[in-house]
PDB file of N, CA, C and O in Angstrom:
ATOM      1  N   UNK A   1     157.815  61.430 -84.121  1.00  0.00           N
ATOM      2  CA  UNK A   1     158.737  62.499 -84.503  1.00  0.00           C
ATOM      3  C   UNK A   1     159.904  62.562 -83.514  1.00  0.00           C
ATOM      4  O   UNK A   1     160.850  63.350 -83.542  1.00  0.00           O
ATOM      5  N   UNK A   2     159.673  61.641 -82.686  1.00  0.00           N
ATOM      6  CA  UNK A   2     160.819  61.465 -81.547  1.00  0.00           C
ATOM      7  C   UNK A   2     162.547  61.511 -82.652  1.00  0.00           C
ATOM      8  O   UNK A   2     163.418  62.368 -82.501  1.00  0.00           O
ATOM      9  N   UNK A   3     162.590  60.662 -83.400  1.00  0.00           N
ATOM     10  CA  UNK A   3     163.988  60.913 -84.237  1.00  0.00           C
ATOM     11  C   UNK A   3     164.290  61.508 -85.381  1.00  0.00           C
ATOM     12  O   UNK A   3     165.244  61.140 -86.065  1.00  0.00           O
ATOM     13  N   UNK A   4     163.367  62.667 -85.762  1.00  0.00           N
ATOM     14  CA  UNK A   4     163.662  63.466 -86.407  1.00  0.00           C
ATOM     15  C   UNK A   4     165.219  64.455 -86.124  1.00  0.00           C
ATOM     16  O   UNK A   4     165.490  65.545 -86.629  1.00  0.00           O
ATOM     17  N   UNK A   5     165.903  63.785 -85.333  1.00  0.00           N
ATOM     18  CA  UNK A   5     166.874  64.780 -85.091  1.00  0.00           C
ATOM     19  C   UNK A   5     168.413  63.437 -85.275  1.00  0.00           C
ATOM     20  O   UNK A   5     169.617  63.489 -85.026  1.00  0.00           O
ATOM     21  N   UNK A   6     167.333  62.217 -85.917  1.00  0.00           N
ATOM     22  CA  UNK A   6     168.422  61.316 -85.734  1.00  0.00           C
ATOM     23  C   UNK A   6     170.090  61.376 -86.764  1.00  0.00           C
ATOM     24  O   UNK A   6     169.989  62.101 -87.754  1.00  0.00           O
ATOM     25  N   UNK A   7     170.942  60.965 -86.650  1.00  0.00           N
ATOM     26  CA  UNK A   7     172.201  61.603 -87.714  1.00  0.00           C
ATOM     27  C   UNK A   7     172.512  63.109 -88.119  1.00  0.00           C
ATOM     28  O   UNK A   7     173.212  63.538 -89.036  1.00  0.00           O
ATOM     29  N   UNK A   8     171.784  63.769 -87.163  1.00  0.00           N
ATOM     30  CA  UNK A   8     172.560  65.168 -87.149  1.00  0.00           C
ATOM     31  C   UNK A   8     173.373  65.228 -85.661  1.00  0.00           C
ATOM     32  O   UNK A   8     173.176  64.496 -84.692  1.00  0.00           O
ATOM     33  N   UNK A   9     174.227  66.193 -85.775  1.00  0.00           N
ATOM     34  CA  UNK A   9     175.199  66.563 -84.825  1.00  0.00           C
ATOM     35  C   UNK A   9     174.963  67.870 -83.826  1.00  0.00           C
ATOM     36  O   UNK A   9     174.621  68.867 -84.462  1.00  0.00           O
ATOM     37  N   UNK A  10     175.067  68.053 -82.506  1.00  0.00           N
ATOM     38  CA  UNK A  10     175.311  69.032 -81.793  1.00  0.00           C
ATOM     39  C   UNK A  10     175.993  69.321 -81.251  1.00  0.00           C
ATOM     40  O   UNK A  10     176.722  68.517 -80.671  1.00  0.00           O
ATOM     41  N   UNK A  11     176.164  70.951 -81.117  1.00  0.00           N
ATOM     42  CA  UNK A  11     177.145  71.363 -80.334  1.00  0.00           C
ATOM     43  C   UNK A  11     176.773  72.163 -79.171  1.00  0.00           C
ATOM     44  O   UNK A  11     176.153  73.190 -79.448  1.00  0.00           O
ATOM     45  N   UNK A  12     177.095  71.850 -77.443  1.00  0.00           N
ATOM     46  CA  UNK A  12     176.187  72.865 -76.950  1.00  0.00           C
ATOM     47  C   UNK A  12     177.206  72.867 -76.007  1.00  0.00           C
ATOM     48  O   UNK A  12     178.008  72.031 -75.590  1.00  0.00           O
ATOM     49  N   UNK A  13     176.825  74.653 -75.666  1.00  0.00           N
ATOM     50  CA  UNK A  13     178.591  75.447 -75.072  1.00  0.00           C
ATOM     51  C   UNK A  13     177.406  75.615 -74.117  1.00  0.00           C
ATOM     52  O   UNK A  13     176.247  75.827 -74.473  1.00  0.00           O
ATOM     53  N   UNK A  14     177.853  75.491 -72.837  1.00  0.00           N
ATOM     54  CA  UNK A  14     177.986  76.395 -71.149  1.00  0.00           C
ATOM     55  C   UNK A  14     176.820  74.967 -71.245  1.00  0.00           C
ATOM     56  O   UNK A  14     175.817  75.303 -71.874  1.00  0.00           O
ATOM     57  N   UNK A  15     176.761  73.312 -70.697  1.00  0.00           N
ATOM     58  CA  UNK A  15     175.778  72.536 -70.954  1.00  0.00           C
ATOM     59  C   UNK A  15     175.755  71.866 -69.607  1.00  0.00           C
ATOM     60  O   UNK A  15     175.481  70.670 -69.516  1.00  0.00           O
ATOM     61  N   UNK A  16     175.952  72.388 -68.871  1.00  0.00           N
ATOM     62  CA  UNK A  16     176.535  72.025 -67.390  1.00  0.00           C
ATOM     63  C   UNK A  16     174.962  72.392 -66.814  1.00  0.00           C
ATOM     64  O   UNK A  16     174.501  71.912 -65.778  1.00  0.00           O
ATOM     65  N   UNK A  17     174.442  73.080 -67.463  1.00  0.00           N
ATOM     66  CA  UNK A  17     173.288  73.110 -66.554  1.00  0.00           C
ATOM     67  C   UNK A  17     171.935  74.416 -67.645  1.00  0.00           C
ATOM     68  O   UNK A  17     171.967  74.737 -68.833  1.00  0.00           O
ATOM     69  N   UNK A  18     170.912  74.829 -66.484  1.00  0.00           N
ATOM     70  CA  UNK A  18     170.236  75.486 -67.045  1.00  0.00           C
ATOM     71  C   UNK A  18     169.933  75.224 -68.676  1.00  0.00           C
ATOM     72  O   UNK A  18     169.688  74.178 -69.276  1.00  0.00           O
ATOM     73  N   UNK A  19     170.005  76.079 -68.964  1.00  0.00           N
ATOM     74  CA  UNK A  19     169.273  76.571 -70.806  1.00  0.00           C
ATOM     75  C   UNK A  19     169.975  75.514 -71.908  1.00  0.00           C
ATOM     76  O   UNK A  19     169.357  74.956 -72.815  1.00  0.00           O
ATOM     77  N   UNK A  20     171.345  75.375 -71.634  1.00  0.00           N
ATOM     78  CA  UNK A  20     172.308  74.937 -72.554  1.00  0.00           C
ATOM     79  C   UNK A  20     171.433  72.676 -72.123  1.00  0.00           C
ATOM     80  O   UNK A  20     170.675  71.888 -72.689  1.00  0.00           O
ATOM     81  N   UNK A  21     172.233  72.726 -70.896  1.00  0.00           N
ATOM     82  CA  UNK A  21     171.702  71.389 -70.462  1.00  0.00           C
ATOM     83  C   UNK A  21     170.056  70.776 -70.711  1.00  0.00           C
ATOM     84  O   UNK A  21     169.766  69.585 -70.600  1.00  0.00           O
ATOM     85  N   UNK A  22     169.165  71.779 -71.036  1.00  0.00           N
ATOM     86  CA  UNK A  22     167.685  71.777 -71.544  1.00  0.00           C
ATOM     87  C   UNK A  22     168.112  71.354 -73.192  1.00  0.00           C
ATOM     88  O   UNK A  22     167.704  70.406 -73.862  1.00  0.00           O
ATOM     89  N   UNK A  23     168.674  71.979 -73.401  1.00  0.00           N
ATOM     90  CA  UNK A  23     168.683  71.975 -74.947  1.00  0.00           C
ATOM     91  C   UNK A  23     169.674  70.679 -75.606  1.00  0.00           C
ATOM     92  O   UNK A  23     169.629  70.594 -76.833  1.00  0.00           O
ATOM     93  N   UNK A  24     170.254  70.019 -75.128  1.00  0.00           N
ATOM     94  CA  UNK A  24     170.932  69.100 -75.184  1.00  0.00           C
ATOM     95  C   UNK A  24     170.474  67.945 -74.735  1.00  0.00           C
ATOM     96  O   UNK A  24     170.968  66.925 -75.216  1.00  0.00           O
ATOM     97  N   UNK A  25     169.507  67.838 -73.790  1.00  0.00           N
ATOM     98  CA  UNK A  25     168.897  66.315 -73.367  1.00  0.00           C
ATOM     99  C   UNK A  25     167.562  66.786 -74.228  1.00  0.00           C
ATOM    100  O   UNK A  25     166.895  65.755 -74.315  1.00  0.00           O
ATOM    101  N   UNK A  26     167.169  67.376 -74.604  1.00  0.00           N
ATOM    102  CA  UNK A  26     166.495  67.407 -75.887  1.00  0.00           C
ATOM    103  C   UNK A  26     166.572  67.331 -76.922  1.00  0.00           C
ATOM    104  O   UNK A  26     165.544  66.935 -77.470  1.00  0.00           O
ATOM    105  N   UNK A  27     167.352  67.532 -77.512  1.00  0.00           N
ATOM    106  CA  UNK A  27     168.365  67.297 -78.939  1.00  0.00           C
ATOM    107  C   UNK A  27     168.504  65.757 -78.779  1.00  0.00           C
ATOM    108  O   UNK A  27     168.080  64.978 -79.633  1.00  0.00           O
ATOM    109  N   UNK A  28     169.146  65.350 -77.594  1.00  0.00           N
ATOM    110  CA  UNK A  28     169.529  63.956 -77.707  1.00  0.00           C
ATOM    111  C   UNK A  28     168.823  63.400 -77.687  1.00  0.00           C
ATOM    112  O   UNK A  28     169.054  62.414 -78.387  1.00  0.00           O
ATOM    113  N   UNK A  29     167.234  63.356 -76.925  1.00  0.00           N
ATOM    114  CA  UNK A  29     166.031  62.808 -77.083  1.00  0.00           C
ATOM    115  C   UNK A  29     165.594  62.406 -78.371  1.00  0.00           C
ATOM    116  O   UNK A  29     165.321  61.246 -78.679  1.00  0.00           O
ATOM    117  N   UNK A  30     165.528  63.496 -79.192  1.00  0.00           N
ATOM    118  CA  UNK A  30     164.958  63.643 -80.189  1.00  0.00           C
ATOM    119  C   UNK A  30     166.149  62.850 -81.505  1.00  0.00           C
ATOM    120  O   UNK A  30     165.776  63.023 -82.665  1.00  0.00           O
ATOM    121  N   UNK A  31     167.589  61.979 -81.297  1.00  0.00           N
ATOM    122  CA  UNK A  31     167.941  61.317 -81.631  1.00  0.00           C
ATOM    123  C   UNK A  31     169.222  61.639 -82.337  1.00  0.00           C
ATOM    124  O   UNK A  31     169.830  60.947 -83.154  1.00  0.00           O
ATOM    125  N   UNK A  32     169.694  63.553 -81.574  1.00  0.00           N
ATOM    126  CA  UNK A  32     170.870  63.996 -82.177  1.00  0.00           C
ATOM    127  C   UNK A  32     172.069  63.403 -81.181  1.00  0.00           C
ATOM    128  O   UNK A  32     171.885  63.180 -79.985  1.00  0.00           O
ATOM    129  N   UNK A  33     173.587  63.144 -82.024  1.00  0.00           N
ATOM    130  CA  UNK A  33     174.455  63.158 -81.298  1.00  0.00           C
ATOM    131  C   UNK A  33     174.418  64.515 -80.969  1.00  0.00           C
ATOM    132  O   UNK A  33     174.243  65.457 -81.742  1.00  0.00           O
ATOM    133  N   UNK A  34     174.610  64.543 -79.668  1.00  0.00           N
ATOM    134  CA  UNK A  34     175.239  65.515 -78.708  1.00  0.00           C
ATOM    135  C   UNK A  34     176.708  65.715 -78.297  1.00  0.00           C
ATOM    136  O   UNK A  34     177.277  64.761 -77.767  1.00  0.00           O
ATOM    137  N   UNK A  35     177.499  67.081 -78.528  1.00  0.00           N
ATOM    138  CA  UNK A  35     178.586  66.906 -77.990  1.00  0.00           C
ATOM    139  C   UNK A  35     178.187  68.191 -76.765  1.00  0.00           C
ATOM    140  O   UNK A  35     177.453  69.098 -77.159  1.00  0.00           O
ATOM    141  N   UNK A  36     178.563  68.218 -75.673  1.00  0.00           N
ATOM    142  CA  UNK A  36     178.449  69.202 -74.706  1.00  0.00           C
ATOM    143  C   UNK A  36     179.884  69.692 -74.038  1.00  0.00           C
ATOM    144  O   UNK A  36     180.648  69.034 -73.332  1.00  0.00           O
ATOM    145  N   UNK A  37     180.001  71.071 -74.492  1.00  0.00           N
ATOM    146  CA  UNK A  37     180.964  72.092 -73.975  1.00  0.00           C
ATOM    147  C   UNK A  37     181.278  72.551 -72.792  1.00  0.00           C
ATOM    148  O   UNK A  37     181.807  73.653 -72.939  1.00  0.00           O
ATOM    149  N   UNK A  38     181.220  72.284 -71.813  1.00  0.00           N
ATOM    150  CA  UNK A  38     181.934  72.827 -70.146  1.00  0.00           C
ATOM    151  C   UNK A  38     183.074  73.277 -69.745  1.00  0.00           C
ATOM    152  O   UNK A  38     184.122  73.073 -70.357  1.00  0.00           O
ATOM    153  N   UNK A  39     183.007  73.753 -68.970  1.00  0.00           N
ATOM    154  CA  UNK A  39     184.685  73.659 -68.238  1.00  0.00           C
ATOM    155  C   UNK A  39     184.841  73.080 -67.269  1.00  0.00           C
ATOM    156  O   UNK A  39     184.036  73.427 -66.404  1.00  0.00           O
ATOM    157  N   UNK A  40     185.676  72.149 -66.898  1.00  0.00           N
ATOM    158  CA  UNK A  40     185.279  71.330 -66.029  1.00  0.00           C
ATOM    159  C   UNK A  40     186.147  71.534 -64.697  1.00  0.00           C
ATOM    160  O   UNK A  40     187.362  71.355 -64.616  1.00  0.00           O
ATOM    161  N   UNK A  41     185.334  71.921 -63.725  1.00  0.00           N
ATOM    162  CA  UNK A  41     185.445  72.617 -62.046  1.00  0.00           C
ATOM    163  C   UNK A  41     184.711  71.722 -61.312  1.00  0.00           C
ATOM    164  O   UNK A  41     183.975  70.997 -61.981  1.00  0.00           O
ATOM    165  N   UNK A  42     184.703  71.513 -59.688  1.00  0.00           N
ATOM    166  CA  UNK A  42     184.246  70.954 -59.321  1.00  0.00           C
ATOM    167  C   UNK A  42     182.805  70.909 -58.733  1.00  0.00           C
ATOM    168  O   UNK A  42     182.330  70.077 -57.959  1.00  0.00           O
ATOM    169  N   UNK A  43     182.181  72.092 -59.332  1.00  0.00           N
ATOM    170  CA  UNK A  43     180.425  72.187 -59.393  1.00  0.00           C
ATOM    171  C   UNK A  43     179.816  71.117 -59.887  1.00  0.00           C
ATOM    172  O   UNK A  43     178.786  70.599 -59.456  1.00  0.00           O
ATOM    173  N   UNK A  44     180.674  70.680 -61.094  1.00  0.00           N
ATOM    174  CA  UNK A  44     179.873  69.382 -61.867  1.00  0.00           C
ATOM    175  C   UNK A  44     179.564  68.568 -60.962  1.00  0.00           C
ATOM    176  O   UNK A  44     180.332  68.165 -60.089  1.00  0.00           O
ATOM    177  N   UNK A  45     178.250  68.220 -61.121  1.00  0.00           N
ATOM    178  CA  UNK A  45     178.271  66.562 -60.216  1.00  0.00           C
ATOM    179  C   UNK A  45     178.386  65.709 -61.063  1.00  0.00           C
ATOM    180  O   UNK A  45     178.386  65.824 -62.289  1.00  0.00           O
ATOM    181  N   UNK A  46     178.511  64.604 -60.264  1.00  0.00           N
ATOM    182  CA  UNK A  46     178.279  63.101 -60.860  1.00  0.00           C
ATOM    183  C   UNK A  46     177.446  62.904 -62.071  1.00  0.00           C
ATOM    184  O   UNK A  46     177.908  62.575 -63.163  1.00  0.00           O
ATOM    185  N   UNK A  47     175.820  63.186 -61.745  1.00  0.00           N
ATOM    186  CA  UNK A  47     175.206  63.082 -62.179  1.00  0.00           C
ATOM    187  C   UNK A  47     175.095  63.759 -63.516  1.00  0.00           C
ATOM    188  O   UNK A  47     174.960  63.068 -64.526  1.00  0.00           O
ATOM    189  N   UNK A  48     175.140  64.931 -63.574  1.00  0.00           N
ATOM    190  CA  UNK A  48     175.525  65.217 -65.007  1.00  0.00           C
ATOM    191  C   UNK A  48     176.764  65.046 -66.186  1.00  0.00           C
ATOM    192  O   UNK A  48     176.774  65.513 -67.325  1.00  0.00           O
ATOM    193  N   UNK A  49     177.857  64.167 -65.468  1.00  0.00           N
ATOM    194  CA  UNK A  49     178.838  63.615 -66.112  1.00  0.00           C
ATOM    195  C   UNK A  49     177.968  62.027 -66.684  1.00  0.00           C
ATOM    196  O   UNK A  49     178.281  61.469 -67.735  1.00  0.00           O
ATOM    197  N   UNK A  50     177.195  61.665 -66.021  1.00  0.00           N
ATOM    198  CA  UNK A  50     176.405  60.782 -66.455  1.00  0.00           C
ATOM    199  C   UNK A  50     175.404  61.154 -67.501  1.00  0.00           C
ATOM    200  O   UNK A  50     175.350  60.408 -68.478  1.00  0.00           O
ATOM    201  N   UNK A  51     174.606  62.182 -67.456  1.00  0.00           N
ATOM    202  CA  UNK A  51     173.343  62.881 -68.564  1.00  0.00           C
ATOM    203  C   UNK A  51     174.487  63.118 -70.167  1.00  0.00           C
ATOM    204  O   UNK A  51     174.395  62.653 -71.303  1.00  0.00           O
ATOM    205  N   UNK A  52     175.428  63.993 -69.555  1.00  0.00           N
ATOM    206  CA  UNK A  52     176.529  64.043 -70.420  1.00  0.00           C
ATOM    207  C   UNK A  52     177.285  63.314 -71.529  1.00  0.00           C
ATOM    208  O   UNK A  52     177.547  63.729 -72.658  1.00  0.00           O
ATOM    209  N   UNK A  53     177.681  61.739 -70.775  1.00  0.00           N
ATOM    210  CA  UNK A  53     178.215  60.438 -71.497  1.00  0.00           C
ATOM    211  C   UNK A  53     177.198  59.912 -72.261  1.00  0.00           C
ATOM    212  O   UNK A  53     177.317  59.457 -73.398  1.00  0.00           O
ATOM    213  N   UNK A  54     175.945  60.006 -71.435  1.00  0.00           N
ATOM    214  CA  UNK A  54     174.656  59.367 -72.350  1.00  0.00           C
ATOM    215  C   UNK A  54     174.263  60.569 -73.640  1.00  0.00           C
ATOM    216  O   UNK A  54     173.543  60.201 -74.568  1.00  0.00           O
ATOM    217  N   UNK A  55     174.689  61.708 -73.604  1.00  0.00           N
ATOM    218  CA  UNK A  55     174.259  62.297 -74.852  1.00  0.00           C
ATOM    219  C   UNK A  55     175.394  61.860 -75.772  1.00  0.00           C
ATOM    220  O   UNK A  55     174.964  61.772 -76.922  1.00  0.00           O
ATOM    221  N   UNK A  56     176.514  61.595 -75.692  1.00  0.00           N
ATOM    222  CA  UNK A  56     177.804  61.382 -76.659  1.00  0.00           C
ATOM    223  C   UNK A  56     177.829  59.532 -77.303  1.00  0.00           C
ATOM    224  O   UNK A  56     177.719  58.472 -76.688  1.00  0.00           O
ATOM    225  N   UNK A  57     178.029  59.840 -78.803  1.00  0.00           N
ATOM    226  CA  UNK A  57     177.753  58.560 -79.300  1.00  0.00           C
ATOM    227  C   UNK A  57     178.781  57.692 -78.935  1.00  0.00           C
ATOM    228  O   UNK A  57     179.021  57.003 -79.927  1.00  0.00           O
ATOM    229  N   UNK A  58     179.734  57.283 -77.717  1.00  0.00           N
ATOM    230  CA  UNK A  58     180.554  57.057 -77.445  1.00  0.00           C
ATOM    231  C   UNK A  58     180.159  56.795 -75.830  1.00  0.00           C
ATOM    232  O   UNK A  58     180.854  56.077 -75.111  1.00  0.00           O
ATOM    233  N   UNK A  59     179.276  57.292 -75.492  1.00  0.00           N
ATOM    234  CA  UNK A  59     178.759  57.071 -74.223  1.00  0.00           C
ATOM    235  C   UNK A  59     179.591  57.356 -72.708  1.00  0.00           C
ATOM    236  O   UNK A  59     179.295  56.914 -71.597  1.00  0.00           O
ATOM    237  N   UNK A  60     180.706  58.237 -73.092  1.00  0.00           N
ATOM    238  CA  UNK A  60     181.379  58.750 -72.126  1.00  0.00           C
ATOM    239  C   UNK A  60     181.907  60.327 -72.417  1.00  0.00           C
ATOM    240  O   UNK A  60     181.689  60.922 -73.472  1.00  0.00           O
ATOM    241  N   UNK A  61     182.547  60.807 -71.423  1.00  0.00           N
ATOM    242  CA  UNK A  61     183.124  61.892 -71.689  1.00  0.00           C
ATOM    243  C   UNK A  61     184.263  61.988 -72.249  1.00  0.00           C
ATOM    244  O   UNK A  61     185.164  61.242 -71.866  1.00  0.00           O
ATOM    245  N   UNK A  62     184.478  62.886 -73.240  1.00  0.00           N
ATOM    246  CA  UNK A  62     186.311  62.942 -74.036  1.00  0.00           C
ATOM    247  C   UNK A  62     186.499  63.678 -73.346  1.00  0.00           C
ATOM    248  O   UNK A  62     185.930  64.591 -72.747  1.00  0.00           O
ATOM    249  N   UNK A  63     187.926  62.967 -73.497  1.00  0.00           N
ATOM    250  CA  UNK A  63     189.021  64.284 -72.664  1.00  0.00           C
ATOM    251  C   UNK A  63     189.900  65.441 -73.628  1.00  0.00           C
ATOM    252  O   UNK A  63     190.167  65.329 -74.824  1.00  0.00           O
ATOM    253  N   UNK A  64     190.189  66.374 -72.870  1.00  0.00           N
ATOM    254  CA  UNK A  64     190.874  67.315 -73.849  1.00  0.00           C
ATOM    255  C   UNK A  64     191.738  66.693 -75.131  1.00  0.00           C
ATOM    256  O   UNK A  64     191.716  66.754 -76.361  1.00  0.00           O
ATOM    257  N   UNK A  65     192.441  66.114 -74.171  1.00  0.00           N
ATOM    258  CA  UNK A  65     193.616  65.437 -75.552  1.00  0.00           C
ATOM    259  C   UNK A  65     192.912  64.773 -76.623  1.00  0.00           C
ATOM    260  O   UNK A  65     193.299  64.947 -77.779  1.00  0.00           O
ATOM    261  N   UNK A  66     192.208  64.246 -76.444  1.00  0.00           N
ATOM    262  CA  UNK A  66     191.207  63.202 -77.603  1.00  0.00           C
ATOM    263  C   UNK A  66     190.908  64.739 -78.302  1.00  0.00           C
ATOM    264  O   UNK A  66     191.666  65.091 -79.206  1.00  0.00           O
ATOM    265  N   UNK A  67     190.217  65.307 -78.037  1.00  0.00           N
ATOM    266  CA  UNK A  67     189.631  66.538 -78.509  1.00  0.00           C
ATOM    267  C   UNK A  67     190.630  67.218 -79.760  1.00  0.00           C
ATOM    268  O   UNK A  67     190.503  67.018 -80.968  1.00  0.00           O
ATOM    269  N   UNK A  68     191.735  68.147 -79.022  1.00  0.00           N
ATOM    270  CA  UNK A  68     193.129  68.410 -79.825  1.00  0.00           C
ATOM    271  C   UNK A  68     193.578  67.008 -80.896  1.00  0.00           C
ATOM    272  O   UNK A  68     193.746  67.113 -82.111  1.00  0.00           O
ATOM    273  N   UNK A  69     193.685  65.992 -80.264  1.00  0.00           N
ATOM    274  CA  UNK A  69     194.327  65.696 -81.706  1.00  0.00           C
ATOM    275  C   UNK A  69     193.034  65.287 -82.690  1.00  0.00           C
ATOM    276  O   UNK A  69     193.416  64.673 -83.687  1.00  0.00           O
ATOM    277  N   UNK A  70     191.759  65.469 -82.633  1.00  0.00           N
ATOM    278  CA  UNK A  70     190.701  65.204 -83.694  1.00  0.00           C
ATOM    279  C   UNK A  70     190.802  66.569 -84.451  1.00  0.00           C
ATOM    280  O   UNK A  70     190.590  66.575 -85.664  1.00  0.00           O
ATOM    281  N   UNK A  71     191.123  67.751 -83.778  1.00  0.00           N
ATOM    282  CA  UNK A  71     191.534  68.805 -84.560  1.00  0.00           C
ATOM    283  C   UNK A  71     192.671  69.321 -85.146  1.00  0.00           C
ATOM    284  O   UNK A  71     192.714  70.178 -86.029  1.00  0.00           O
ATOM    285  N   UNK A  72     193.727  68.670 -84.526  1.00  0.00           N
ATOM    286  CA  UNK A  72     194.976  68.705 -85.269  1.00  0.00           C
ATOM    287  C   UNK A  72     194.872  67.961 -86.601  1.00  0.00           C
ATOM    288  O   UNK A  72     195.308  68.487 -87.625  1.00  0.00           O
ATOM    289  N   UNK A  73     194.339  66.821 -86.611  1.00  0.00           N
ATOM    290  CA  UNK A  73     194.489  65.975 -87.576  1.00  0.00           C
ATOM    291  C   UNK A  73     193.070  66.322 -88.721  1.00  0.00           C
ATOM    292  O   UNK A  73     192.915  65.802 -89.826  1.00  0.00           O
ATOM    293  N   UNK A  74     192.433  67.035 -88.257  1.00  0.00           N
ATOM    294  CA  UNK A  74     191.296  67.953 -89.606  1.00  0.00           C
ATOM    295  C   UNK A  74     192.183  68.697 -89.848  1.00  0.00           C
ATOM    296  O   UNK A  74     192.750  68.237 -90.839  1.00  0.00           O
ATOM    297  N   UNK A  75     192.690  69.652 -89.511  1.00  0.00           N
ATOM    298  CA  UNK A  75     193.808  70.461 -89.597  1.00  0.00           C
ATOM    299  C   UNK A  75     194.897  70.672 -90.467  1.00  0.00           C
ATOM    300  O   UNK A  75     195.371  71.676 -90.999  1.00  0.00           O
ATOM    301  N   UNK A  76     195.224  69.250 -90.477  1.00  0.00           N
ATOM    302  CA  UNK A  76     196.455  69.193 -90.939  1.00  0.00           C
ATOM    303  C   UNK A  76     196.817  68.701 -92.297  1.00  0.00           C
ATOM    304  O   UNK A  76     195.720  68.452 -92.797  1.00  0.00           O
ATOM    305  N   UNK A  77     197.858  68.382 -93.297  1.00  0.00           N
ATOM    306  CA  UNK A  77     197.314  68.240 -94.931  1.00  0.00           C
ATOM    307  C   UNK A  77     196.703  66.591 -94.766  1.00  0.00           C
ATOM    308  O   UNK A  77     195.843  66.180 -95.544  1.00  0.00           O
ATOM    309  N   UNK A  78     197.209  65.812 -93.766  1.00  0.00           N
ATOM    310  CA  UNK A  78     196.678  64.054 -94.236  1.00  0.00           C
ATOM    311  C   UNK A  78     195.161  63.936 -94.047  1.00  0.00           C
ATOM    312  O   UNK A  78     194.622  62.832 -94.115  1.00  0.00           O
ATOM    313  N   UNK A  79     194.304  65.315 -93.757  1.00  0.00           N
ATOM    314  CA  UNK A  79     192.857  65.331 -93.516  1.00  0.00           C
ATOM    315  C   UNK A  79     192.360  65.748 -95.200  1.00  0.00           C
ATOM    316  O   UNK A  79     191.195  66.045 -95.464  1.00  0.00           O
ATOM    317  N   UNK A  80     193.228  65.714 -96.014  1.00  0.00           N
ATOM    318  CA  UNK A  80     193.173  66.484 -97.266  1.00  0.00           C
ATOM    319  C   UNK A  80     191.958  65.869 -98.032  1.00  0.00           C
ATOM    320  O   UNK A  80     191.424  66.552 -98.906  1.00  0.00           O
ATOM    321  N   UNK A  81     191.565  64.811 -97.797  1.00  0.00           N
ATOM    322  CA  UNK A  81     190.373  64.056 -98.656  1.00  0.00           C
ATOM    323  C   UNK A  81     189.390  63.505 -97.793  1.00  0.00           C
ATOM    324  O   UNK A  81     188.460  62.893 -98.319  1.00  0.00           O
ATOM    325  N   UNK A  82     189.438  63.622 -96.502  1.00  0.00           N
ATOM    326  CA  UNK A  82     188.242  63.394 -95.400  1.00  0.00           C
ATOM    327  C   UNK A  82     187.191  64.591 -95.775  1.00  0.00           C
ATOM    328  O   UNK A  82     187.459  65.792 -95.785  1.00  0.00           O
ATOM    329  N   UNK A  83     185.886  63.960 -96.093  1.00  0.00           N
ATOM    330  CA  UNK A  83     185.179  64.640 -96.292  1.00  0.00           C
ATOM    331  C   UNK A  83     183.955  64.601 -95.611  1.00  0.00           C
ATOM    332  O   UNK A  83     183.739  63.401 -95.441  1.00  0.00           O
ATOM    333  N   UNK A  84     182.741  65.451 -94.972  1.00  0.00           N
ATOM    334  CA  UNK A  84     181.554  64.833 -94.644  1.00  0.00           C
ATOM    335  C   UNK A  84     181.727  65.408 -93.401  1.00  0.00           C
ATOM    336  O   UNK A  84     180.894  65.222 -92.514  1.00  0.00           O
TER     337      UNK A  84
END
């Protein structure tokens, strides 16, 4: 039952640590993409920029700008027949 969570999507806000960061290397375990929400200060360590990249199907961290224009462009009318 390990990938019962495989081809679904997550979203997990404050994932920097504690409750949120539990729930996200679990999700991803279990075979969900993970996207994880932070703000990024210099508390982060290393190491969880690493736990982090490994939950994202892309295997690194996006940066803001990547972010904005994936929502500009849902957004906007040429997203008019993207569906799913």
């Amino acid at each position: 039952m390990m990938n019962d969570m495989q081809g679904k999507n997550a979203l997990i806000t404050a994932g920097s640590r504690g409750t949120g960061r539990a729930i996200g290397e679990a999700l991803a375990a279990r075979g969900s993409a993970v996207a994880v929400n932070y703000r990024e200060n210099e508390l982060l360590t290393e190491e969880f920029r690493h736990v982090a990249a490994g939950m994202s199907p892309f295997n690194r961290i996006g940066e803001p700008e990547e972010v904005a224009a994936g929502v500009s462009f849902v957004a906007s009318p040429a997203a008019g027949w993207v569906t799913g």
